[in-house]
N, C-alpha and C positions, 0 to 999 in steps of 0.2 A: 089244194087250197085249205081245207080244213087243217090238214095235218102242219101248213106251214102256220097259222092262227094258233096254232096248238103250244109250238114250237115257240111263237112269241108269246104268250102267254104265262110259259113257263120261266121264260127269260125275264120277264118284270115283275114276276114274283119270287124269283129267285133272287134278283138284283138287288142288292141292301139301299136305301134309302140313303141319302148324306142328307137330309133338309134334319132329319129328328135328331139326328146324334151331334152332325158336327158342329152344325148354324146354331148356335144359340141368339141370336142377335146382338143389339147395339149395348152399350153401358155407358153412361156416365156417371163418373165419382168425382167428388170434388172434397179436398183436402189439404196435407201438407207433405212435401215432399222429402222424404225420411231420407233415400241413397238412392244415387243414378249411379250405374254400371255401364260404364260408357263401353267397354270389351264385349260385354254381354249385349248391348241396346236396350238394358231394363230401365226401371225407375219405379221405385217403392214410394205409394201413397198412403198417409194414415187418414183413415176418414172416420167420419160419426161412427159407420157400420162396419170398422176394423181394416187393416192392412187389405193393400191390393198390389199384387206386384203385376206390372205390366211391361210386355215386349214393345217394343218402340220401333213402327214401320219406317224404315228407313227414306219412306216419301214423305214421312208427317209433318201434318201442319205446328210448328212449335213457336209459339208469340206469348211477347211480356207488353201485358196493355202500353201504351204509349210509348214505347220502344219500336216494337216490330218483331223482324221473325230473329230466332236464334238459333242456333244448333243443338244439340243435347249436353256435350260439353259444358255448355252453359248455365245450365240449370243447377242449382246449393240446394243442399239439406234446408228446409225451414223455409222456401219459396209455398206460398198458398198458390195451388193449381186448381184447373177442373182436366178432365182426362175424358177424351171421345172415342171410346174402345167396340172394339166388334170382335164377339166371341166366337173361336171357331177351330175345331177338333182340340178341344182343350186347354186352347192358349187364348188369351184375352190379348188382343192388338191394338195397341193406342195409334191412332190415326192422327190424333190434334191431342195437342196441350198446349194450354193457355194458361199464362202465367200472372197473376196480378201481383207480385214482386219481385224486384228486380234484382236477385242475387248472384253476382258474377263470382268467379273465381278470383280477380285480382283486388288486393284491398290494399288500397294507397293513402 
């Protein structure tokens, strides 16, 4: 008994933690939206407190107020966004972006 107590013991101090390293939590930025990399799933934000490039879950929530939801495709340079991201092993993951302009690719 002891010796198996022992054996765990050594096993959850040896085990690296994921909570400190990779979970950084939640982020919201809110800005303008510089290049969407549709190849990649990025999209570069400039905000008050500088550039944020961010990966784009391929479940995410993406809406232009009084429009609805879009695709990433959708999204132009120079749309004001806010971005719902969750950091985590080094990569910041936008969940939601919400767009309050509505910049499409076709100009007629």
């Amino acid at each position: 008994m002891r010796r198996m107590l022992a054996t765990l013991m050594l096993i959850a101090v040896v085990t690296p933690s994921a909570s400190a390293d990779e979970f950084a939590g939640w982020v919201t930025v809110s800005g303008v939206v510089v290049a969407v990399n549709q190849d990649d799933q990025t999209v570069l934000v400039d905000s008050p407190d500088g550039l944020h490039l961010f990966a784009v879950d391929p479940a995410a929530d993406i809406q232009i107020e009084g429009v609805g939801t879009i695709d990433l495709a959708s999204i132009r340079p120079g749309a004001r966004v806010e971005v719902a991201a969750d950091s985590w092993a080094g990569m910041t993951i936008a969940t939601s972006l919400h767009l309050a302009t509505a910049l499409h690719a076709a100009k007629e």
